[in-house]
FIMIZA-171433 format. One record per residue (C-alpha): x, y, z; residue in one letter. Coordinates in Angstrom, 3 decimals. Last residue first. Layout:
<site east="X" north="Y" up="Z" resn="A"/>
...
***
This chain:
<site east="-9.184" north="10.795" up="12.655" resn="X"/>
<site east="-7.917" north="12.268" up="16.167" resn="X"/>
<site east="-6.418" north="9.794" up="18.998" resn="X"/>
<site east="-5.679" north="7.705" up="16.558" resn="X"/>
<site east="-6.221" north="3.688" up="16.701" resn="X"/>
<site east="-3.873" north="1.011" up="16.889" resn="X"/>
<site east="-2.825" north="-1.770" up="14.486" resn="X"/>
<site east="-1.559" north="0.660" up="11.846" resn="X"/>
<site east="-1.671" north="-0.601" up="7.774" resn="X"/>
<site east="1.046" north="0.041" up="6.189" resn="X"/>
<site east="1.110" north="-0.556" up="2.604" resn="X"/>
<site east="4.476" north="-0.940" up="0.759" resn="X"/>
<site east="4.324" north="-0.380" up="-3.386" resn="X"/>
<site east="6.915" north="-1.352" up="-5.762" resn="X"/>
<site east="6.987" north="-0.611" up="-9.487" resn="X"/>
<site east="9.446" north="-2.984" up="-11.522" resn="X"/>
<site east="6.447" north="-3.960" up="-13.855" resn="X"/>
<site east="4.350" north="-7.413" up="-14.212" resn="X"/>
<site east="2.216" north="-7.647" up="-17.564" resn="X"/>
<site east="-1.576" north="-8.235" up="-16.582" resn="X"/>
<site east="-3.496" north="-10.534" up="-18.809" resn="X"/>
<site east="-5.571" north="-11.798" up="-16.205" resn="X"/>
<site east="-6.747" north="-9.075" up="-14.601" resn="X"/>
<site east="-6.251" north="-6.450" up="-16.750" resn="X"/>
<site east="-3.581" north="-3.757" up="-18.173" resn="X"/>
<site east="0.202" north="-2.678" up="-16.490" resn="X"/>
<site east="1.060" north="-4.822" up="-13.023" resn="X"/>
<site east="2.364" north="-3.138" up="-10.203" resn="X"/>
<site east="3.774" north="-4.687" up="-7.566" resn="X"/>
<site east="2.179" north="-5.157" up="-3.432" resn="X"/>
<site east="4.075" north="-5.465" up="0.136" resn="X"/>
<site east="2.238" north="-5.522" up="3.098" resn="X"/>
<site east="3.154" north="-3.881" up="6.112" resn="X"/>
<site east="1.349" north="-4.237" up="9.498" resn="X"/>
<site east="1.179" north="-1.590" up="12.236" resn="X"/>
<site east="1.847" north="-1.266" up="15.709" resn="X"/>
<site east="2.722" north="-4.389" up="17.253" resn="X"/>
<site east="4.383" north="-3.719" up="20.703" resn="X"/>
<site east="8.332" north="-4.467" up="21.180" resn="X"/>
<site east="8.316" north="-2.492" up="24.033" resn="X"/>
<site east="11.180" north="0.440" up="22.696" resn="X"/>
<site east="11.545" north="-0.753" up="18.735" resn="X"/>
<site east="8.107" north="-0.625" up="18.283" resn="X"/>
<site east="6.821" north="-3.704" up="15.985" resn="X"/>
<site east="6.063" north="-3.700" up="12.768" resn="X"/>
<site east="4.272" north="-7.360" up="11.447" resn="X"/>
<site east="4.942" north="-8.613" up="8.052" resn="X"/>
<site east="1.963" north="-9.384" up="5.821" resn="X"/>
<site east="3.078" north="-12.182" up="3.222" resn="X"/>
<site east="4.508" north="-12.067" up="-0.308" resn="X"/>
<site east="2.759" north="-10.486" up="-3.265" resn="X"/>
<site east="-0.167" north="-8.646" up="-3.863" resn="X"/>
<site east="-1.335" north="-6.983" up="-6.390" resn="X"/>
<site east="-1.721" north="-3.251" up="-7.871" resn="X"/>
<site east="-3.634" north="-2.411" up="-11.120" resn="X"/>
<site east="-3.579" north="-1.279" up="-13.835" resn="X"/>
<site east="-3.191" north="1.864" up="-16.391" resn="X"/>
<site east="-6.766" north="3.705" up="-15.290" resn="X"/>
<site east="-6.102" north="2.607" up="-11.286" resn="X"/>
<site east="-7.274" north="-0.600" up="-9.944" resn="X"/>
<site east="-5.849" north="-0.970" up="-5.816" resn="X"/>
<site east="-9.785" north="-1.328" up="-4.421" resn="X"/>
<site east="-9.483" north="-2.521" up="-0.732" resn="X"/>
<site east="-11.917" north="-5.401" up="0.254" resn="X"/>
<site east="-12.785" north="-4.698" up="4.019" resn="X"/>
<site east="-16.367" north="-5.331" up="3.228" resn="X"/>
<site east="-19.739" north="-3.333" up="4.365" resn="X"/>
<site east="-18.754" north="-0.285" up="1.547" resn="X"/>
<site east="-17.345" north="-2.324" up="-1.250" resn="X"/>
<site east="-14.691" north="-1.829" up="-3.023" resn="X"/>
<site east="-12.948" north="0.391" up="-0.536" resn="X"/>
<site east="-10.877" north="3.237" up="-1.129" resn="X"/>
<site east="-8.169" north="3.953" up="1.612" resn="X"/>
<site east="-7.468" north="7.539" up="2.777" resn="X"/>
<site east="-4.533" north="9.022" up="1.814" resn="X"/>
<site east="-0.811" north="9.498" up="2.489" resn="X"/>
<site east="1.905" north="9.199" up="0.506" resn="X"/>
<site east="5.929" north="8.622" up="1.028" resn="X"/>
<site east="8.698" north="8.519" up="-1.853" resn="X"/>
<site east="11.582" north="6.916" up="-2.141" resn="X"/>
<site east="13.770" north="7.192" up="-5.465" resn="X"/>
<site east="14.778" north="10.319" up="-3.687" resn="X"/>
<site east="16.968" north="12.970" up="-6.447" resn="X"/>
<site east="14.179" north="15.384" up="-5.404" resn="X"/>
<site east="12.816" north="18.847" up="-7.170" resn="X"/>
<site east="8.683" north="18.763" up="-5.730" resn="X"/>
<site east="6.685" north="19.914" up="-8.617" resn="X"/>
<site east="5.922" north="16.112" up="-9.068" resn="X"/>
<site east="6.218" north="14.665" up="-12.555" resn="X"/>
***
């Protein structure tokens, strides 16, 4: 649906996270249709010049309704997450 003509099955977005809580780390991944979960384990990104950790990917699918009667879809989502802090929020 996006205005933007592409044959890319990739696509990249940006935001701010949400937060279920505002003291907690907790992220909130519900949306009106489902929600997202996670699967698999955090892997670790490294620069490719010093080998330094800079962010951390995790890898989450889409599941259509409620916690627990959720139906798993073919949607993909990978988070990064980056381990260093910007010079300008």
């Amino acid at each position: 649906l996006s205005e933007i003509q592409s044959n890319d099955t990739v696509w990249y977005f940006f935001s701010p996270r949400n937060y279920k809580h505002s003291n907690r780390k907790q992220a909130k991944r519900t949306t009106k249709a489902g929600y997202w979960k996670l699967t698999g384990k955090d892997r670790i990104i490294r620069a490719m010049s010093t080998g330094e950790e800079i962010a951390k990917k995790k890898s989450l699918v889409f599941y259509k309704g409620r916690v627990p009667n959720g139906v798993r879809t073919s949607w993909i989502m990978h988070e990064y997450n980056p381990t260093f802090n910007f010079h300008n929020q």
